[in-house]
VMD Tcl script that draws the C-alpha trace (Angstrom):
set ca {
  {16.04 10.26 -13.18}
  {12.98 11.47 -14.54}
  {9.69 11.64 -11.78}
  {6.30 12.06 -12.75}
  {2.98 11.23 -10.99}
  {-0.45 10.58 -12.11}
  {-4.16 10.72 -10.14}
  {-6.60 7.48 -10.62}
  {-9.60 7.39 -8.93}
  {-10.09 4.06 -6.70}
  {-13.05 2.88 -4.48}
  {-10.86 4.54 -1.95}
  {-10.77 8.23 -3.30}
  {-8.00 9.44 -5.57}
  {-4.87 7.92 -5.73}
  {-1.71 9.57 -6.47}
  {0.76 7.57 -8.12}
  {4.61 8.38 -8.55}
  {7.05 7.23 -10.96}
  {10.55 7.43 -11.10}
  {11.53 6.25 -14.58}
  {8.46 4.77 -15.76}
  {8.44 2.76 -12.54}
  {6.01 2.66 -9.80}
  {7.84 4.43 -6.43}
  {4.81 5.73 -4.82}
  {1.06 5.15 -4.03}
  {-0.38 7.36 -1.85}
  {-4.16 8.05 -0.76}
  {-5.13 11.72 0.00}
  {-4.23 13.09 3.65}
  {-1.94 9.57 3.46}
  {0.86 10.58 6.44}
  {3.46 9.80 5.01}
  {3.13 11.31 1.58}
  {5.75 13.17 -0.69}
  {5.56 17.34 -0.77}
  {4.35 17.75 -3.63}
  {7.41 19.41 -5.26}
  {8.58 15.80 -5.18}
  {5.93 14.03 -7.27}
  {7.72 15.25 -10.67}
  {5.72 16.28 -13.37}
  {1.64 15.61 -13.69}
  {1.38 13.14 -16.50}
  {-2.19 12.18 -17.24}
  {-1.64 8.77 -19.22}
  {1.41 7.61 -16.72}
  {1.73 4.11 -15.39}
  {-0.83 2.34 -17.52}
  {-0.24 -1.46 -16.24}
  {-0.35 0.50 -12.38}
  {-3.74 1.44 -13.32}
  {-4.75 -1.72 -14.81}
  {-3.83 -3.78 -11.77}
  {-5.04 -1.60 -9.30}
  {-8.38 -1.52 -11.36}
  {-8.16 -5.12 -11.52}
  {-7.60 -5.64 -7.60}
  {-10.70 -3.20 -6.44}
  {-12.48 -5.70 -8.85}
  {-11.58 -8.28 -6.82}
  {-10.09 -10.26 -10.21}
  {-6.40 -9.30 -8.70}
  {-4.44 -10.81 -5.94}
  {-1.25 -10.38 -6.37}
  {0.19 -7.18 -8.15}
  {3.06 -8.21 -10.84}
  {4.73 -4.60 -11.38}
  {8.39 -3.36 -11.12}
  {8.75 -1.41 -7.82}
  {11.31 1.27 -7.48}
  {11.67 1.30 -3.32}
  {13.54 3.51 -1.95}
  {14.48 2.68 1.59}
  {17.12 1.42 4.47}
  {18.28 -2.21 4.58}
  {15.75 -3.05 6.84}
  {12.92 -1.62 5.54}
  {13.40 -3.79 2.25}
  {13.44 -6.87 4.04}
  {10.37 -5.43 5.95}
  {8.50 -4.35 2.23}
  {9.62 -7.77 1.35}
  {7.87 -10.00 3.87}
  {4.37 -8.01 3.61}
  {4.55 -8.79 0.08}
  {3.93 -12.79 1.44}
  {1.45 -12.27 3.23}
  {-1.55 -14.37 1.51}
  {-4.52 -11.61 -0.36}
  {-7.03 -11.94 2.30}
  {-5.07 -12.76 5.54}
  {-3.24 -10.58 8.40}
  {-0.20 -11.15 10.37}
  {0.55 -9.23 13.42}
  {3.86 -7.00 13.76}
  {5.25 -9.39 15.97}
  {5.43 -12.03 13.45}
  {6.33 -10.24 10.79}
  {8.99 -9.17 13.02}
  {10.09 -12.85 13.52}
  {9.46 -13.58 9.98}
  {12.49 -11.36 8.83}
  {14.54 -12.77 11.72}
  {14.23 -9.73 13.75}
  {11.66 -11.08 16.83}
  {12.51 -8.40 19.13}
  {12.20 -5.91 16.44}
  {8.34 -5.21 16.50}
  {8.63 -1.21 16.86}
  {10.99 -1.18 13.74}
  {8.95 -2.94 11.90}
  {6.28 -1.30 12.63}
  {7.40 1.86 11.69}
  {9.14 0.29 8.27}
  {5.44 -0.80 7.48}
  {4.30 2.42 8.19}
  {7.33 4.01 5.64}
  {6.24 1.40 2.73}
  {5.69 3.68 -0.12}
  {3.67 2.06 -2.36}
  {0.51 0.97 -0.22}
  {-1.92 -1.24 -1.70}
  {0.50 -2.10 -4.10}
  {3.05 -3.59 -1.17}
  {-0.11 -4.63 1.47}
  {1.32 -2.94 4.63}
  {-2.58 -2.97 5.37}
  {-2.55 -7.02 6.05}
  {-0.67 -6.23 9.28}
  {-2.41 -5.73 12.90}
  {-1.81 -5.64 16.38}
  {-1.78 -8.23 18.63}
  {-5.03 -10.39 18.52}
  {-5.99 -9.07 14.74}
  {-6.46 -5.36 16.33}
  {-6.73 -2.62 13.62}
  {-3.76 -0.69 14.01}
  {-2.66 2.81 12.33}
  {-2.55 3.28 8.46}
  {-0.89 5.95 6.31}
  {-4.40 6.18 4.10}
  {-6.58 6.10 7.72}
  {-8.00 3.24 9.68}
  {-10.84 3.14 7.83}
  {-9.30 2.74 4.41}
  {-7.11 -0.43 6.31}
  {-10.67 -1.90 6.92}
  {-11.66 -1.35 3.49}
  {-9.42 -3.03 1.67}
  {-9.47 -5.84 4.39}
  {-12.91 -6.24 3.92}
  {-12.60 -6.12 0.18}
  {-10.01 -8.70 0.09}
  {-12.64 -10.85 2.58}
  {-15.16 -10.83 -0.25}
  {-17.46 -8.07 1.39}
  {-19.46 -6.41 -0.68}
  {-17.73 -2.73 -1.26}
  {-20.84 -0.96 -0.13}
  {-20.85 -2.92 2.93}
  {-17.13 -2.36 3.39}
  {-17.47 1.26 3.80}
  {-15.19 2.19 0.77}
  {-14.80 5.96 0.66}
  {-16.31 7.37 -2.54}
  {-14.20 8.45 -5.16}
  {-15.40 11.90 -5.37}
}
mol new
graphics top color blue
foreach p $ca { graphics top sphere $p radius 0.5 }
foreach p [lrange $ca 0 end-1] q [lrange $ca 1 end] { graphics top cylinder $p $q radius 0.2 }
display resetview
């Protein structure tokens, strides 16, 4: 298996993509808390992952809804069915843990799933950041609260500048 990564800018500040064969296995925001070492983000290739960058280009645009890339996801049983429900959750809407919990057939698993949304490695990409607490409550985020609010507010139509996106610098 051959890893490399490349760095995009994004409203958001850099982004840090990972690839294990040409395919996307990672997106990760700086200080994200779950992030790789970075021993394990392969080689730094400059030009990697061009339809990544497109989309994700596309998306902060706000001409993208729903990401159409081949996802190499590395994770337990669970956690796939987890990475697999957030991915049906509607651009622009939340569910709350406990419903994605019941959604997978796992109602009494809310922790679990909280903590598989918490392990999704491609963020953005896979939008762990359309899930809050009870009563639509902002909840944690690998990338920071405020970069969950963000890209909720982007995907509610608010202007970026009012949305508080970080700058990319």
């Amino acid at each position: 298996m051959t890893t490399s990564h490349t760095v995009v800018d994004s409203p958001l500040g850099p982004l840090t993509l990972r690839a294990e064969d040409g395919i996307l296995s990672g997106l990760f925001m700086t200080a994200h808390r779950h992030g790789p070492a970075a021993d394990m983000l392969g080689v730094r290739d400059e030009n990697g992952l061009p339809a990544v960058r497109e989309q994700l280009a596309a998306y902060f645009a706000g001409s993208l809804r729903v990401f159409d890339l081949p996802l190499a996801l590395r994770g337990t049983e669970f956690q796939q069915r987890v990475w697999a429900a957030l991915r049906e959750i509607p651009y622009g809407a939340t569910t709350p843990y406990g419903e994605l919990a019941a959604a997978i057939g796992r109602p009494a698993a809310v922790r679990a799933v909280g903590l598989a949304n918490g392990r999704n490695p491609v963020s953005i990409v896979v939008p762990c950041h359309r899930v809050v607490g009870a009563g639509g409550a902002l909840t944690g985020y690998g990338g920071g609260v405020e970069r969950k609010r963000a890209l909720l507010d982007l995907e509610r139509g608010v202007a970026a500048g009012a949305a508080g996106l970080v700058p990319s610098t």
